[in-house]
C-alpha positions in Angstrom: -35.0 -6.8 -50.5 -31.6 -7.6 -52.0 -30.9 -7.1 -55.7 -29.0 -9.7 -57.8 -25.4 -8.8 -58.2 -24.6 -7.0 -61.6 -22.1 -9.3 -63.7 -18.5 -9.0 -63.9 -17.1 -9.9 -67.2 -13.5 -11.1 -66.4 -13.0 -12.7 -69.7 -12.3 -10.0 -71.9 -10.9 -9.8 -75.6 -7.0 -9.8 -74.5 -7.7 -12.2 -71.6 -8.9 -14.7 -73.9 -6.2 -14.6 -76.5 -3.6 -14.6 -74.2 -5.0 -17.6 -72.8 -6.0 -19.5 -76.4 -2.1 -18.6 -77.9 -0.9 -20.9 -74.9 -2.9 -23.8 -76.4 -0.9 -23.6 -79.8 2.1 -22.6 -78.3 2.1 -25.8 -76.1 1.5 -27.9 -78.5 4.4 -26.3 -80.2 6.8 -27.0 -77.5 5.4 -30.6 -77.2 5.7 -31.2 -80.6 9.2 -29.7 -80.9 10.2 -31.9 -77.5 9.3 -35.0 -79.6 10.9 -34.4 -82.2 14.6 -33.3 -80.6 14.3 -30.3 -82.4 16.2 -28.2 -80.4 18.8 -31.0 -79.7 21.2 -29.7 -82.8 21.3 -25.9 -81.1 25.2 -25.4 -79.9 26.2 -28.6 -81.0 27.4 -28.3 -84.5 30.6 -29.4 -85.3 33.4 -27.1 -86.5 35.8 -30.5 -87.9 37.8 -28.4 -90.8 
């Protein structure tokens, strides 16, 4: 007679918001990709 294995629970409370602020912050980066937002960072001019 073999008992049923006991469950693990791998998805814990930090696992899972670790892994749902990667969904936000990758729409961030695709969002900020699109829209060259980062495309003015070390190129502002210094003309006097």
């Amino acid at each position: 007679m073999s008992s049923a294995p006991a469950r693990l629970r791998i998805w814990d409370l930090p696992t899972r918001l670790f892994h749902w602020t990667l969904v936000p912050l990758l729409g961030l980066a695709w969002w900020t990709a699109e829209e060259r937002m980062l495309d003015c960072i070390g190129s502002q001019d210094t003309a006097s």
